[in-house]
Phi, psi and omega in degrees: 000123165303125153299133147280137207230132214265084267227308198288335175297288157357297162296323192297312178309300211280354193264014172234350140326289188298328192289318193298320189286309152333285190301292210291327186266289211100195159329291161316323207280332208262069173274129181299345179286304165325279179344307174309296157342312183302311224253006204015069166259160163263155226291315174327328190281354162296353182256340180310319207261337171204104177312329177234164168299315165318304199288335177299311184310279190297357168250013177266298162342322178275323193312303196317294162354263175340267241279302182301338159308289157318314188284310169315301156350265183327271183345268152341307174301335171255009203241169148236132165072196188298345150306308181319312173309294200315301191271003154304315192276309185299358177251354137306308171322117171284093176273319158243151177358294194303322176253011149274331159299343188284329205281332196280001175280332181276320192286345180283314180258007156296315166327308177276342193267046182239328195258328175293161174226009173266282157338282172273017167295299169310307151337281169337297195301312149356261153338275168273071167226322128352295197306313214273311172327303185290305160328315169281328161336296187291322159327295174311340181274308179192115185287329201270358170268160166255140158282182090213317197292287195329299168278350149295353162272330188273328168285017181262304167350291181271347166295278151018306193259335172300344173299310144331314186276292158345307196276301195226100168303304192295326183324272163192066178237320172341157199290292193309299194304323164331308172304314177308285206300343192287303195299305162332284180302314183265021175294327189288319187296356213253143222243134201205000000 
């Protein structure tokens, strides 16, 4: 009897394969033979499902996208007005393990979307879908303001510190110090 082969799980295996490597290797590391490895396929078995590595990169990059999306969602559906916010930006903040490794997957594919134009399309979308997210938040703090300067600064903010937090932890990347500068930036937001 033939097996059945769950074709979106698969995909699903291999792009959270590329994500562990990613965090863990960075870019370079994420070589489809590693990948293949990973996710324990053989290297070959990896192109039905994404013919380039670009293609790999970038559905991994939206997965990361998805999972902060879903948690923010959920999120945002029991909460309001600056709690809501508050728990937007803490769920972009790599405040623990899961979501530092996500920033260093984002931060990685910042690197292709600088040259790509697919990539930074994606990103864009990315962004304003944040932008909109946040925006309507703020509405709930006070509908009769415009946000629009605030939250582009606070999304300079939470891209901004993953970088920090990758990059330079000791600096001011740290869980506390994040927190602090998070609790700073939505000090403006506070319905007054």
């Amino acid at each position: 009897m033939r097996k059945t082969v769950d074709h979106d799980e698969r995909r699903a295996e291999i792009v959270r394969a590329t994500w562990q490597i990613i965090a863990r290797r960075g870019m370079a590391g994420a070589t489809m033979r590693q990948i293949a490895s990973e996710a324990g396929y053989a290297n070959g078995a990896l192109k039905p499902y994404f013919p380039t590595k670009a293609d790999l990169l970038l559905a991994t990059y939206e997965y990361v996208f998805q999972r902060t999306n879903e948690r923010t969602d959920a999120l945002v559906g029991q909460l309001r007005g600056y709690d809501a916010l508050n728990a937007v930006c803490r769920e972009i903040l790599p405040l623990d393990d899961n979501r530092f490794d996500e920033a260093r997957v984002v931060i990685a594919f910042w690197g292709e979307a600088i040259t790509d134009e697919t990539a930074k399309r994606v990103h864009e979308r990315s962004m304003v879908k944040w932008k909109e997210s946040m925006l309507g938040v703020c509405a709930e703090i006070d509908p009769s303001r415009s946000w629009e300067s605030e939250v582009d600064a606070l999304l300079t903010f939470v891209t901004g510190a993953q970088v920090s937090a990758v990059l330079m932890p000791s600096v001011n990347g740290s869980r506390e110090s994040l927190e602090a500068q998070l609790k700073a930036e939505l000090s403006v937001f506070v319905a007054g």
